[in-house]
C-alpha positions as CSV (number, residue, x, y, z in Angstrom):
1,X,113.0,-39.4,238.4
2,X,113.3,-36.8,241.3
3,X,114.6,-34.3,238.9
4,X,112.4,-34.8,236.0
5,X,109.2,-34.3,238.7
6,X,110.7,-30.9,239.8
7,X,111.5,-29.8,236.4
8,X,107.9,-31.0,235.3
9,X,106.5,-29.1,238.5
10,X,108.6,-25.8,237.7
11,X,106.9,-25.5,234.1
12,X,103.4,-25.7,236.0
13,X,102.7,-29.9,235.3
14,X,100.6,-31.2,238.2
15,X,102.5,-34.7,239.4
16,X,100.5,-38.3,240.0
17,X,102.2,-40.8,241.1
18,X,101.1,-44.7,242.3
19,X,102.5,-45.3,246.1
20,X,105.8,-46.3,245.2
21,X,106.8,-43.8,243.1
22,X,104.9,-41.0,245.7
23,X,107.1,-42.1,248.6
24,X,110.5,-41.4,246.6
25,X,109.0,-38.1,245.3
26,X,108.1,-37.2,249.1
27,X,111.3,-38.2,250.7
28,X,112.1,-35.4,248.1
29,X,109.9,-32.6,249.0
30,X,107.6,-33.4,245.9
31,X,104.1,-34.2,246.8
32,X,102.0,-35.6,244.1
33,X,98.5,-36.6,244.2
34,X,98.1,-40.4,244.8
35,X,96.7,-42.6,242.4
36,X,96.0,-46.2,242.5
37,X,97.3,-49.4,240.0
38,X,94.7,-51.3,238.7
39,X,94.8,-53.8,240.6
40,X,94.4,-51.5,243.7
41,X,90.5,-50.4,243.4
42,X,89.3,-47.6,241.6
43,X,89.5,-45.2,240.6
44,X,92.8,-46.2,239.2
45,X,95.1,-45.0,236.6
46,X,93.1,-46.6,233.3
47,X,90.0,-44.8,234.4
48,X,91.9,-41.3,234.9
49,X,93.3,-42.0,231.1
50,X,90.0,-42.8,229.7
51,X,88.5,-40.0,231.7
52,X,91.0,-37.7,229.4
53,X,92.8,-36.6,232.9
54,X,96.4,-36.3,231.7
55,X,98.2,-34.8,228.8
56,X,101.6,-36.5,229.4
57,X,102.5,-39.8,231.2
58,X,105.8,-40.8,232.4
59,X,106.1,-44.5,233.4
60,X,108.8,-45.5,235.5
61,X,109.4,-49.4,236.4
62,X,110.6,-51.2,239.1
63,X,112.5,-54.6,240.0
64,X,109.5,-56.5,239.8
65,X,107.1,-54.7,236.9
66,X,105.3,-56.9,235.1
67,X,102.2,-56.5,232.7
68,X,99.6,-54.8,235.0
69,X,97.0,-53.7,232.8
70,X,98.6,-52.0,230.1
């Protein structure tokens, strides 16, 4: 995941990440803005889709993913 992010970041992408995936990304010197799950107030990931905010998403799952709005 850490080198897809710096490889995105290198060809000028802009990174968001939920918390999870933000801390890994730090501990790696990549700093993405924060954005929330659904169930973590808004505005959250479904609104920043519906809003028309990204062009590309990349969804990585943990241990315990499960259906969370999608």
């Amino acid at each position: 995941m850490v080198d897809l992010a710096a490889k995105l970041l290198k060809h000028g992408f802009e990174l968001d990440a939920t918390h999870g995936t933000a801390v890994v990304l730090g501990e790696a010197g990549i700093n993405p803005r924060l954005v929330n799950k659904v169930h973590e107030g808004r505005p959250h990931i479904q609104d920043r889709i519906k809003n028309g905010e990204y062009n590309y998403i990349v969804n990585t799952t943990g241990r315990t993913s499960g259906n969370r709005g999608f």
